[in-house]
Residue, then its C-alpha position, 0 to 999 in steps of 0.5 A: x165532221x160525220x153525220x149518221x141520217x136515221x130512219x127506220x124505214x127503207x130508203x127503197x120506199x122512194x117518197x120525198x123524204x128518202x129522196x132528200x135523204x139521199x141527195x142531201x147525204x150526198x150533196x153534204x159530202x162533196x163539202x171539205x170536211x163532212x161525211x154523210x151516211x145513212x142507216x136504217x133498219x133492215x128488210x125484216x124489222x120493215x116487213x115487221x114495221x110497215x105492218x103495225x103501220x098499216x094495222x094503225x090506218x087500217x089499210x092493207x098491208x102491199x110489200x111493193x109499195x117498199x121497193x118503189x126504187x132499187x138499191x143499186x139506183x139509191x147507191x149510185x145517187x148517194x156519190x160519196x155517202x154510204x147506206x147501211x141497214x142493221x139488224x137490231x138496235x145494239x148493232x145501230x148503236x155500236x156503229x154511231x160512235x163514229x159520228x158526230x151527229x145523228x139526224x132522224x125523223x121526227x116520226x111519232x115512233x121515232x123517239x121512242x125508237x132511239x130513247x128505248x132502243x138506244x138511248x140519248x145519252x149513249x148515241x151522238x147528239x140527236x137532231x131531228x128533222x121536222x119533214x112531217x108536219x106536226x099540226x095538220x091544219x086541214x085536218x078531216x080524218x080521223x087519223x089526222x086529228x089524232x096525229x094532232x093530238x099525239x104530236x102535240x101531247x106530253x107524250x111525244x114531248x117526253x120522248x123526244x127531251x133528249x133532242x138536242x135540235x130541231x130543223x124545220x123546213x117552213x115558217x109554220x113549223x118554226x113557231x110551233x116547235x119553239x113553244x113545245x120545246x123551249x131550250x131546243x136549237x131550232x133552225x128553219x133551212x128550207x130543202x137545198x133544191x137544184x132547180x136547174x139541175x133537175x130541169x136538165x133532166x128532162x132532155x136526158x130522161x124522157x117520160x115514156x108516155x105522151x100527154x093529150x095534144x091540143x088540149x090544156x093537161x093538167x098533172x098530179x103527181x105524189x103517194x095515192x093517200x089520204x095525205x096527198x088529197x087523192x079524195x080532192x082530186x077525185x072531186x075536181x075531176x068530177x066539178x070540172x069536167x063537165x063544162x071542160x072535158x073536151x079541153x081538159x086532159x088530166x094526167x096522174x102519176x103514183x102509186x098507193x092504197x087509194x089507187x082503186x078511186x084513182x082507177x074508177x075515176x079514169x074508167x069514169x071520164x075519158x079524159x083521165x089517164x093514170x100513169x102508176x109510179x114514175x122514177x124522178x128522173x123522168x118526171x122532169x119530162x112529165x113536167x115539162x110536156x104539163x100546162x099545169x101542176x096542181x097538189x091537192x095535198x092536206x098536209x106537207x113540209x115543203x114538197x118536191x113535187x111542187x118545187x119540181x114543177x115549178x123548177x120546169x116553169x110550169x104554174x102550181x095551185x095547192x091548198x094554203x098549207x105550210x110547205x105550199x105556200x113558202x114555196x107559192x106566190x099568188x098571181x106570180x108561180x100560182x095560186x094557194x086557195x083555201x078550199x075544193x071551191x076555190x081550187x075549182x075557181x082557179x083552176x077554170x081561170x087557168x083553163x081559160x088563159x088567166x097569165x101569171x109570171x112571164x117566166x115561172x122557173x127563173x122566178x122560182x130559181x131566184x127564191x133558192x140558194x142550194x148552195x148556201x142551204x148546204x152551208x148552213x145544214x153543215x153549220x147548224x150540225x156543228x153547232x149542236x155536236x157543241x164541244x164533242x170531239x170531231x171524228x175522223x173522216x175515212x181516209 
């Protein structure tokens, strides 16, 4: 079987979903008999693409934020899968005739992209992969309220009519796309996540940096966005600090357009550092020198940072949002709380020695079979090519 990933955008952006991209690609082609590859559109349709995204947020446009990772490290991941950019869209479509499956994103423009840019009849069967949360259920922007609408509309349900299946990654998802595409294959498979393979990491990529001694360090990892809570943050730095600042440090990692509130945050509070973006494999280490994780995102699918620290033993609180809380027990790895208040709540108790599972990372290890999450993406992608004649795997 060959698998063709599609996103339109870079793999160089170096998010959570490129990252999965890429070790599911390469992952999938160690089985016997699969082959994963990943296309995307090139540099100058991504220059052109990441500008009306920008326009539509009314942020401003940073070229850097495309290249957070270099080519040479994403094919040196990739093992035995390729990538490939195009250049145009015939280009796409001439080369997905040798493949069995085409897996994309379930991005607003993305079926679109594929329905006019290609067409459904005239690519392999089309699954996408629900990585972005079609409801926010913390919805306090106008942005997300409008993604609500849009993902939920007539609109986005005719253009994505030609998907053959979908994969969701939480329980949530799972019963909102079954209501909105009825006659759809629809498959939850969480991510295929090697904990004890990313922990080891930590002795062999050190973080460059050392965390505050004697005192409790709190870290933040993720996209300085909307989307990523930067704001929530912000405001639990301001309400914890002032009773804990001598016993507190917080420690933050990432890059993105609210980098400025981050900035002012630490010239605020001796005790913040801002550390800018981080490779992933020395966040392992990150993880490892943290009392405590914390995700203050208003929407996920089922976030890497959170498995990441929890694959290192260390307990995470996040808001009570799909992909969290699948990934969350209360009073065993953490906490999920259902405000800023609640969050300041836990938080302090933390602080203040509140104990949770007496061993975090084999409790999250238990929850995650990586390779029986494999074995089933391979079978839901057989599945859905149906009776399409396999193609040859490249000798």
């Amino acid at each position: 079987m060959r698998v063709a990933y599609y996103a339109a955008t870079l793999l160089e952006i170096g998010g959570g979903l490129e990252k999965y991209f890429i070790e599911t690609a390469r992952d999938l082609s160690e089985l016997d008999g699969v082959q994963v590859d990943i296309f995307t559109m090139d540099d100058a349709f991504n220059l052109r693409y990441n500008r009306m995204h920008d326009f539509y947020f009314g942020r401003k446009f940073e070229k850097h934020l495309l290249y957070r990772e270099s080519y040479e490290s994403i094919t040196a991941k990739l093992g035995k899968a390729r990538y490939l950019k195009n250049r145009n869209y015939a280009e796409l479509r001439q080369r997905l005739q040798d493949y069995d499956v085409l897996y994309a994103r379930n991005e607003f423009t993305e079926p679109f992209l594929i329905k006019f840019g290609m067409g459904y009849r005239r690519v392999p069967p089309v699954i996408f992969g629900c990585h972005i949360p079609h409801l926010y259920l913390r919805a306090n922007s106008f942005h997300a309220r409008l993604h609500n609408v849009l993902y939920t509309s007539l609109l986005y349900t005719w253009a994505a009519r030609g998907v053959t299946g979908f994969h969701v990654i939480n329980n949530f998802s799972k019963e909102v796309y079954r209501k909105q595409f009825p006659r759809a294959q629809i498959a939850r498979i969480y991510y295929p996540f090697d904990a004890a393979g990313f922990a080891a990491k930590a002795d062999r990529f050190l973080f460059q940096g050392e965390f505050a001694p004697h005192r409790f360090n709190i870290l933040w990892a993720g996209r300085l966005t909307q989307q990523k809570g930067v704001q929530e943050l912000v405001e639990l730095i301001d309400r914890i600090n002032p009773r804990h600042q001598d016993r507190v440090a917080w420690q933050i990692c990432g890059d993105g357009d609210l980098r400025p509130l981050v900035l002012a945050c630490r010239d605020r509070w001796k005790n913040v550092t801002y550390w800018g973006h981080v490779e992933n494999t020395s966040m392992a280490s990150a993880y490892r020198k943290a009392d405590l994780f914390i995700s203050t995102s208003g929407w996920e699918g089922y976030p890497y940072n959170v498995q990441e620290a929890l694959a290192l033993g260390r307990p995470t609180v996040a808001f009570d949002i799909p992909g969290c809380n699948d990934l969350v027990d209360n009073g065993q790895n953490g906490y999920v709380v259902k405000s800023v208040e609640e969050f300041q709540e836990r938080l302090q108790a933390l602080i203040g020695g509140a104990k949770l599972h007496p061993d975090i990372a084999a409790y999250s290890r238990s929850r995650n079979d990586p390779a029986g999450i494999l074995k089933e993406m391979a079978a839901f992608f057989e599945s859905c090519a149906g009776d399409r004649p396999r193609k040859k795997l490249p000798v």
